[in-house]
N, C-alpha and C positions, 0 to 999 in steps of 0.2 A: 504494500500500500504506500501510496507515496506519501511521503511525509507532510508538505505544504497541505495536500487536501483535507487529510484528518484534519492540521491546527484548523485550517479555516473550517470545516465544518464542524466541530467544537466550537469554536467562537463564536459561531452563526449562530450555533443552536443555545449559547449561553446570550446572545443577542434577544434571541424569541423569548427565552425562560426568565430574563428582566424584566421583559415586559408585562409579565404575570404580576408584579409589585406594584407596575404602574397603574394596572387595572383592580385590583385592591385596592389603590389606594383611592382612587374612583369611586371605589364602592363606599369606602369609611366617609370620603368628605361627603356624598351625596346622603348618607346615613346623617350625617352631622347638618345637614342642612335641613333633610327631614324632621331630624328631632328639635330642629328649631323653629321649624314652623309648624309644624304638626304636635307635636309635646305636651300633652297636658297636665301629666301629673308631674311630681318632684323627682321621678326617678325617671320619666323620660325625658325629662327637661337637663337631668344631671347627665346626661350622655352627650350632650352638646360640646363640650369643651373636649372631654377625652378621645370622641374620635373622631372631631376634629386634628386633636396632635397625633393621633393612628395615623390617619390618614397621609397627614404634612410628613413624617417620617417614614415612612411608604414610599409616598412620592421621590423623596429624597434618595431615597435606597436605590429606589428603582431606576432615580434616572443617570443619579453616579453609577451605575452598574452600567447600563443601557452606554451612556456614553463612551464608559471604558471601553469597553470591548467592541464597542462601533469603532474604537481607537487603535485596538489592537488588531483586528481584523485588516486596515491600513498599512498598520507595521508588519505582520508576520511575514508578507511578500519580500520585500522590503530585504528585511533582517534573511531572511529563508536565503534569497539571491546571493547577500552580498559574502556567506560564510555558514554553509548548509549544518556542517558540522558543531559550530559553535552556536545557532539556532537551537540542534536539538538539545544541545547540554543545556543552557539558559532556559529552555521549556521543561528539562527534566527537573530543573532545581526547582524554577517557580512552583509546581505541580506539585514535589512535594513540599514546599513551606505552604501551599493553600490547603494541602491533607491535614497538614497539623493544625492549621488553624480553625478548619471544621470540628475536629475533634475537641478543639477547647469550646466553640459554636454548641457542639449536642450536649455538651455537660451543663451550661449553663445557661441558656434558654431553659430547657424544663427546670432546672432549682426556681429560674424568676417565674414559669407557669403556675405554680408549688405555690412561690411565697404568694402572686397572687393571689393562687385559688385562698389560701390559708387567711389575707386577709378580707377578701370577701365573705369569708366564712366569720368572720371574727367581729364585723361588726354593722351594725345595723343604719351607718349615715347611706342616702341613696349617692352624692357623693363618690362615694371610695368604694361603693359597689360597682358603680359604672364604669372609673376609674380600673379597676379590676378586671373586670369581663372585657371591659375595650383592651386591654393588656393581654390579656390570656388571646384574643381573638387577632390579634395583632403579630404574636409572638408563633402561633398556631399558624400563619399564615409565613411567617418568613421561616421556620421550622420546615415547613411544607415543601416550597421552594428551594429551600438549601439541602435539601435532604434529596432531590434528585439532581442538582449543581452537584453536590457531592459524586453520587454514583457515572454521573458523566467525566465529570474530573477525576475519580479511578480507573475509568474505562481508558480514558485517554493518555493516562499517564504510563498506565502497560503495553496500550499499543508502543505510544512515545519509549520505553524503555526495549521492546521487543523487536524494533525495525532497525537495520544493519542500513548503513547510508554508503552507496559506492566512491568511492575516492578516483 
C-alpha cells in the first residue's frame, strides 16, 4: 500500500470525524437557544447557560481539529515528496505520542463523567443539575468521537509501522 495514500486517507477520514463535534455542537447551542425561549420551569430555564458552554466548547474542539488536519492533509504531500523516509518516521513518532495521549483521554473523561454523575446525584439546586447532565452529555459525546479517532489512529499506525519504503 503506498504510503502517501493511507496518511491522506486517514487524515481525510479524521477531516469527516471532526466534523461530528461541529454538528454536536449545533445540537447543544440550538438546545440552549430552545431552552431559552421555550423554558418554563427552573430546571429548564437552568440549562440555558451550560449548554450553551457544551456547545461553545464543541464548536471549538471541532473546529481546531477540522482545521488541523485540513492543514495536515496540505502538508503530508509536501513532506511525503520532499524525504519519503523521514515522512514515515515523523508519522510513526507522532502516532505514537497521540496513543499515549488517548490513553491519559479514557482515564479521565469517565472519572469527570463519575464526578459529574456523583454531583448531580448529591444535590438538589436545578443549577448544578443541569450543569451536570450538560457535562456528562458533552463528555459522552467527545468520548464517542475519540474512541473511534482512536481505533483509526491504531489502524494507521500499524499499517505506518508494517510498510517497507523502497530506496
Amino acid at each position: 500500500m503506498d504510503l502517501l495514500k493511507l496518511a491522506l486517507d486517514w487524515a481525510k477520514s479524521e477531516v469527516f470525524s471532526t466534523r461530528f463535534f461541529i454538528f454536536f455542537a449545533l445540537g447543544f447551542l440550538i438546545s440552549s437557544i430552545g431552552f431559552w425561549q421555550l423554558g418554563k420551569t427552573d430546571l429548564a430555564r437552568a440549562y440555558i447557560l451550560p449548554t450553551l458552554v457544551a456547545g461553545i466548547l464543541l464548536l471549538i474542539i471541532g473546529g481546531g481539529l477540522n482545521y488541523t488536519n485540513i492543514q495536515r492533509v496540505k502538508q503530508f504531500e509536501t513532506h511525503f515528496n520532499t524525504d519519503p523516509q523521514d515522512f514515515q518516521q515523523s508519522e510513526i513518532k507522532r502516532t505514537e505520542g497521540t496513543l499515549k495521549e488517548y490513553t491519559i483521554v479514557f482515564k479521565v473523561i469517565p472519572i469527570l463523567i463519575m464526578l459529574a454523575a456523583a454531583l448531580m446525584l448529591l444535590t438538589n439546586s436545578a443549577s448544578w443539575r443541569a450543569i451536570s447532565i450538560s457535562s456528562i452529555a458533552m463528555l459522552t459525546v467527545i468520548l464517542l468521537i475519540d474512541g473511534t479517532a482512536y481505533s483509526r489512529m491504531e489502524s494507521y499506525h500499524k499499517k505506518l509501522t508494517t510498510i517497507i519504503l523502497q530506496k
